[in-house]
N, C-alpha and C positions, 0 to 999 in steps of 0.2 A: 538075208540081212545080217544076217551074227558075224559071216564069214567074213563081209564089208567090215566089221567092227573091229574084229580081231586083226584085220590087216593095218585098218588104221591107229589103231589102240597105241601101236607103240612109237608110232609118228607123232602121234599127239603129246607122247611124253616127251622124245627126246626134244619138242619144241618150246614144250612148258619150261623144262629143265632147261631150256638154252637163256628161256628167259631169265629165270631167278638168277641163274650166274653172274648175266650183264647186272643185273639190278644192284647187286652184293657188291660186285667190282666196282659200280661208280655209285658207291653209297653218298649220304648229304647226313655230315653231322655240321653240329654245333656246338657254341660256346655263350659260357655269357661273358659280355665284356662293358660292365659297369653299366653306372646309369642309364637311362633310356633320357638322352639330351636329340637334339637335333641335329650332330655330329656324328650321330650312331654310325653312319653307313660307313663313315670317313676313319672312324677308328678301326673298322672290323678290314678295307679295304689296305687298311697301314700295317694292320697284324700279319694279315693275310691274304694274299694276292690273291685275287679274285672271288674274295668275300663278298657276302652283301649282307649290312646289317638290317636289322630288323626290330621294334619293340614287341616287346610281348610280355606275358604274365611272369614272374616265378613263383617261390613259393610262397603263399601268403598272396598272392595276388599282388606284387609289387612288379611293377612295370621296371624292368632292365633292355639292356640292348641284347642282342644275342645276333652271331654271327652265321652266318651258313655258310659253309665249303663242301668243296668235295673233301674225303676223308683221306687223300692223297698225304698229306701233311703227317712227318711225323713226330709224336710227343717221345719226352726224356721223363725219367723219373730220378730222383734223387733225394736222399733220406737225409734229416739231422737231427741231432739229438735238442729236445725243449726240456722245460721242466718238468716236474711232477704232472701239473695240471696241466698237461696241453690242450689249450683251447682252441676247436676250430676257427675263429676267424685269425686270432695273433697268428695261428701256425701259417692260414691262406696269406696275411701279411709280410709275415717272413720269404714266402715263397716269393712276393710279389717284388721286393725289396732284391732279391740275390737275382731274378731272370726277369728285368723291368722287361715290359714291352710285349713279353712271350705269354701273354693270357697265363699265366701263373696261377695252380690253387694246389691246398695243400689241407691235406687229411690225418690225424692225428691216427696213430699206430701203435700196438705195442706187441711185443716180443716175447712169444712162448719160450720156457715157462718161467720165467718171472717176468709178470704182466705187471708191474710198476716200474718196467723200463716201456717209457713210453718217448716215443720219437715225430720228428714230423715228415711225411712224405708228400713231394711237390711232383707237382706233373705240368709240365709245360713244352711248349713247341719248341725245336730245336734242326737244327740244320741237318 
């Protein structure tokens, strides 16, 4: 019985390991993309071809739409300078305002070592 084992042992890995590969390669992320309206699907399907939206929770439990793709799509980042007080949502505004359309958001940052330079970083899809 061992001898069966050990012959198979390493057949069983290299088929596990085949698996997670495929799984990795055609990963399913998401986004959110505003309100959770009755439009959802048709927003996420405008963003991104062959999306399908979807409602669901975020944080707080507030019902948003949120898109699912395959993770083929790639995002851009681009930095700019806000005020002192960068606030996440203006900054996500700002983002949304320069790359309409491209599910835009944007993350307030700042820059060792003077960390009272603070910046806004966008992330959004891009060709």
């Amino acid at each position: 019985m061992a001898k069966h084992f050990s012959f198979y042992a390493p057949l069983l890995f290299l088929v596990t390991s085949s698996a997670l590969i495929v799984m990795v390669a055609s990963g399913q992320c998401k986004f959110r993309n505003g309100d959770c309206t009755a439009n959802c699907n048709y927003r996420c399907a405008s963003t991104v071809s062959g999306s399908q939206g979807l409602c669901g929770p975020d944080i707080g439990g507030v019902q948003k739409c949120w898109c699912y793709f395959e993770c083929e799509v790639k995002t851009c980042k681009e930095n700019f300078v806000m005020s002192e007080n960068c606030e996440e949502h203006k900054c996500t505004l700002a983002c949304i305002n320069k790359h309409p359309g491209k599910s835009a958001e944007g993350k307030c940052r700042s820059v060792p070592p003077n960390l009272l330079t603070i910046f806004c970083q966008c992330t959004y899809f891009c060709p």
